[in-house]
N, C-alpha and C positions, 0 to 999 in steps of 0.2 A: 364505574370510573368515568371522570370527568373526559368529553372529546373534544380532540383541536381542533379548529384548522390548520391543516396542516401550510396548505397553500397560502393562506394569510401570512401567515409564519415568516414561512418562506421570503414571499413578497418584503416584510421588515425588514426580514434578517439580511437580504440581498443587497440594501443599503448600507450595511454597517460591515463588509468583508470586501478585501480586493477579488480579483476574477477566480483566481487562483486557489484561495482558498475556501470562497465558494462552491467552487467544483470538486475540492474534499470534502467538505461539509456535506453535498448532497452524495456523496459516494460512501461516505460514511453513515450517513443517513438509511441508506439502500442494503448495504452489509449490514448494518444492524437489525433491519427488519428480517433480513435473509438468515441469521444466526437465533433470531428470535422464531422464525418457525420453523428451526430446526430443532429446538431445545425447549420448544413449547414455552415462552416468554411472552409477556404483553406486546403485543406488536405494537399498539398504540404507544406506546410507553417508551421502543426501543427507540422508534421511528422518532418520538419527540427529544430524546434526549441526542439521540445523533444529532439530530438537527442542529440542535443550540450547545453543541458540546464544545464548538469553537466561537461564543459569540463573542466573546469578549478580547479574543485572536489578536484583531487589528488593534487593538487600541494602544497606542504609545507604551514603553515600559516604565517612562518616568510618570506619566498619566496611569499607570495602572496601580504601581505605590503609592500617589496621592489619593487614587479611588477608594483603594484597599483603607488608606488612614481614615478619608470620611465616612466611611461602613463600618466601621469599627471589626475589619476583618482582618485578624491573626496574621501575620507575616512569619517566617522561619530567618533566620540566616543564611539559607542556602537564597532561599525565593527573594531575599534580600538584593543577595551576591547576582541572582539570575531572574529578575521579574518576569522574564518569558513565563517562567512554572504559576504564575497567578495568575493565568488566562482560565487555569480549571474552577478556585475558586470565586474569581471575581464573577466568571461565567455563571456558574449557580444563581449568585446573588443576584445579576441583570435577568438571569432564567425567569426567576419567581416575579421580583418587580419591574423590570420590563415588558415580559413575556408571557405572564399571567401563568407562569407554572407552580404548584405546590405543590406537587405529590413528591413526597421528601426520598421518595426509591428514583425517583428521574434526575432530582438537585443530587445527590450522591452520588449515581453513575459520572454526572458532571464535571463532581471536585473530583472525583480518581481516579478521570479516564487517561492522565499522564504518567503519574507514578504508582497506580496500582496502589492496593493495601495487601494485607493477608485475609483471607477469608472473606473475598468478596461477594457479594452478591450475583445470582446469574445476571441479573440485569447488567452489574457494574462488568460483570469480567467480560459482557458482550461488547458493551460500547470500548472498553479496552482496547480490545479485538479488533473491533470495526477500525481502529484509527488509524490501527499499525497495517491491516488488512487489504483497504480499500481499494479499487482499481486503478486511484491514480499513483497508488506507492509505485515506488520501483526499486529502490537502491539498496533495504536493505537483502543482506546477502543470502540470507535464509529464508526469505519470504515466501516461494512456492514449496516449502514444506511446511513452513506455519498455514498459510493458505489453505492446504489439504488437512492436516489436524485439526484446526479451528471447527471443518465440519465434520471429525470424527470423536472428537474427545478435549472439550471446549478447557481442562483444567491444563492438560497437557501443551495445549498451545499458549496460554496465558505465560505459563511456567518457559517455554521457548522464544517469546517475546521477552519476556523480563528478563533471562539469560543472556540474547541478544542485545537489547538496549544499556543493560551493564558493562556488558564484554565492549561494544562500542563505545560508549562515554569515558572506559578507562584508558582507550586510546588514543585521544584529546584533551582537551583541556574543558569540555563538559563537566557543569553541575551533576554531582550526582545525588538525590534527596534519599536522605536514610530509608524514607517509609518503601522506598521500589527495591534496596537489599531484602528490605524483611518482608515484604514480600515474595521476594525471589526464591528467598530464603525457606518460605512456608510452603510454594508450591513448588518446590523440589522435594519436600520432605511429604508432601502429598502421594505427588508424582512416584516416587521412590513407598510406599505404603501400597499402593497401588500395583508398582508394580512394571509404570508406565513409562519407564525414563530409561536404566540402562539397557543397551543394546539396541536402542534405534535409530535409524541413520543419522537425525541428527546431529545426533552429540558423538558420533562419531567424526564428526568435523569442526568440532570442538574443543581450544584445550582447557 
C-alpha cells in the first residue's frame, strides 16, 4: 500500500479549515486509527481518510454546488436543499486531486462518513464512528454509551449513531438524506440477527 505523509498532509490541510475544525479533524483522525487497531484495519488508511474526511468542510455552500457542477459530481435534492451534506462528496473528489489519494476504500470511507450506507465497509463504518465519536464531541446525548460500544461491537455502535442522528434531525427542521434511513434501517436488522439490540440500556432510553 501506497504511504503518506501524514504530516505534510497535515501541514495543507491546516490552511484550508478554521481552528475548530481542525481540532476535529485531527481527533478524528486519532479515533480512527484507535478503532482501526481495534478491529485490525489499515491504520494507514484509517489515519488518512480521518484526516481528509472533512477537507472540503470549510468551503462556502454556494461554492460547494458550483464545485460539485464543475466536477461533474451528482447532486440529490436533499444535498441540494442542504449543501452542507456535499462536504463528503466533494471531499473525496479534492481527496484524490488535491491530495494525491487513490485508494478508492479511503475516497469511500470519505463520501459516507455523514449519512452512512448499508453494508459498509470496516474501513467506512470506522471513520463513521470516528466523526460522531471524537474527543471534541460533546452534545450528543448518547455519546458515552456509543463511546464504549464503538470498542466492543463496532456494528452495534454504527446502528446507535444512525438511531441517534435520525431521532435528532426529526426534531428540527434538519435535512434528512434517505441513504442514513436505509442504513439505519439495515443495521438494526443486523443488530436484531445478532442478537445485539433489544434489551440494552441504550434503547432503553429510547422511544
Amino acid at each position: 500500500m501506497k504511504q503518506y505523509n501524514i504530516t505534510k498532509i497535515q501541514k495543507k490541510l491546516r490552511k484550508e479549515l478554521d481552528d475548530d475544525r481542525y481540532r476535529h479533524t485531527l481527533g478524528v483522525m486519532y479515533t480512527s486509527a484507535a478503532l482501526a487497531m481495534r478491529y485490525g484495519a489499515d491504520l494507514m488508511k484509517a489515519q488518512i481518510a480521518g484526516l481528509l474526511h472533512d477537507c472540503a468542510k470549510c468551503i462556502p455552500n454556494d461554492k460547494k454546488l458550483k464545485l460539485c457542477d464543475k466536477y461533474g459530481i451528482p447532486v440529490t435534492k436533499v444535498e441540494n436543499d442542504a449543501p452542507f451534506l456535499l462536504h463528503s462528496k466533494l471531499g473525496a473528489y479534492l481527496a484524490k486531486t488535491k491530495y494525491g489519494v487513490e485508494d478508492e476504500e479511503i475516497l469511500e470511507a470519505i463520501v459516507w462518513h455523514t449519512t452512512g450506507k448499508p453494508a459498509m465497509t470496516l474501513l467506512e463504518e470506522i471513520v463513521f464512528l470516528a466523526d460522531y465519536i471524537e474527543p471534541m464531541r460533546w452534545k450528543a446525548e448518547n455519546l458515552a454509551q456509543i463511546r464504549e460500544a464503538a470498542f466492543v461491537d463496532i456494528h452495534r455502535a454504527v446502528y446507535m449513531t444512525l438511531h441517534d442522528t435520525l431521532r435528532y434531525l426529526s426534531r428540527g427542521s434538519g435535512k434528512v438524506d434517505e441513504m442514513t434511513k436505509e442504513a439505519c434501517q439495515y443495521y438494526e436488522t443486523l443488530c436484531q440477527q445478532n442478537g445485539e439490540i433489544f434489551g440494552t440500556e441504550h434503547l432503553k432510553h429510547i422511544s
